[in-house]
Residue, then its C-alpha position, 0 to 999 in steps of 0.5 A: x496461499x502464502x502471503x508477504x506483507x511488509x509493515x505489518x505492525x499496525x494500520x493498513x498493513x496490520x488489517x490486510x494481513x488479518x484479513x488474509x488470516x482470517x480467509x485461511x492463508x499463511x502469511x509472513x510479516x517484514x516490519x522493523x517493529x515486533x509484531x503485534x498480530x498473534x497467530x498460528x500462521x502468521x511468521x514475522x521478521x523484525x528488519x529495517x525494509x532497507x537493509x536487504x541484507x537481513x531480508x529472510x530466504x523465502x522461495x514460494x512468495x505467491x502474493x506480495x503486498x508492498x506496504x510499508x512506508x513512512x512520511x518525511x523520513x528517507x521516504x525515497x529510499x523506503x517508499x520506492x527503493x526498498x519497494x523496488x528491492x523486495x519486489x525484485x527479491x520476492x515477486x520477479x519469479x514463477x511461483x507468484x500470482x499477484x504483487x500489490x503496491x500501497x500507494x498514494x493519491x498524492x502520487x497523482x495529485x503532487x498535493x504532499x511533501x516534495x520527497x513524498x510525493x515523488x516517491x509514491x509516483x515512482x511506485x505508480x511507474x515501477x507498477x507497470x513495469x513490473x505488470x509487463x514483467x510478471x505478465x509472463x507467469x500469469x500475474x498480475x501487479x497492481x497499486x492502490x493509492x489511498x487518500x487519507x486513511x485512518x491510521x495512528x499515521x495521521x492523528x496529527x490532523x485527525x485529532x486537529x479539529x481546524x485542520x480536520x473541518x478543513x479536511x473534509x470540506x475537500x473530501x466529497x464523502x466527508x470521511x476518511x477510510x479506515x485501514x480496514x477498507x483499504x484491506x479489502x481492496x488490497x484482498x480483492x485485487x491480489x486473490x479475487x482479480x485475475x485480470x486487471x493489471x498494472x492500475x493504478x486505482x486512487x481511494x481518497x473518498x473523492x478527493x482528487x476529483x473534487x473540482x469548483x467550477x466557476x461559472x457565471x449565474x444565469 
């Protein structure tokens, strides 16, 4: 199948679009830095999400996988406005067979930086949207929202031993993702599934169900 991923330079975009090379599909790669995966049926395009204007004209898109994103740097404009520019460019038309959005559990939790957070939630509202739109061509649209993943992203806290020990007393699992398990699931739910559609599906190791009952001791 013929793949578009955007963010394909390094962590989560950068392991799903290897997976998807290495189970025989085409796929063509967005990101604003050079590539950095070499393969004979892997194309890329170095542009900025944000400018539409420099987007490459491609017609036959028949999985988008919405997967660039940044933290603290005009993340409404690139996490959900360019988000929503692509998926209308490539993924609002006949030839698509799934679109998947890259999330957040923070999306759900508001547990992040304000502007962060608000972005990832509206990338769990527009997800349904656009589920009742492609419906109409047999598609599916789906996000998977990642807890804490490990990505060059988040060596700021990985590399912290403090703040890491305090990370992990909240994360039931008592580890992180890596880029590689998230892939999985981004294969599993744009080339396996054919019927679940507009999720919403959080994988944060538990995080966002960890809760402290208090009770009295018998």
């Amino acid at each position: 199948m013929k793949i578009l991923i955007t963010g394909t330079s390094q962590g989560i975009g950068k392991a799903i679009a290897l997976l998807f090379l290495q189970n025989g599909h085409s796929v063509t790669g967005i990101d604003r830095q050079e590539a950095s995966i070499s393969h004979a049926s892997y194309t890329h395009f170095t542009c900025d999400v944000r400018d539409i204007d420099s987007f490459p004209e491609l017609h036959d898109v028949e999985v988008l996988i919405n997967n660039a994103g940044t933290q603290n740097e005009d993340d409404i404009d690139i996490n959900l406005k360019s988000l929503i520019r692509i998926t209308e460019k490539y993924g609002i038309q006949k030839n698509i067979k799934s679109i998947l959005n890259i999330g957040s559990a923070s999306g759900h939790t508001g547990a992040e930086f304000p502007e962060y957070c608000a972005s990832k939630g509206g990338v769990i509202a527009y997800t349904k949207n656009v589920a009742q739109r492609v419906a109409a061509f047999g598609a599916t649209c789906n996000s998977i929202d990642p807890g804490g993943v490990l990505t060059p992203l988040n060596d700021c806290v990985v590399n912290d031993p403090q703040l890491w020990n305090e990370i992990m007393k909240q994360t039931p699992l008592k580890r992180w993702a890596t880029a590689e398990e998230i892939a999985l699931w981004a294969y599993f739910l744009t080339i396996t599934n054919t019927f679940c559609t507009g999720q919403s599906i959080i994988i944060d190791g538990g995080e966002s169900i960890n809760s402290h009952f208090v009770w009295p001791k018998e």
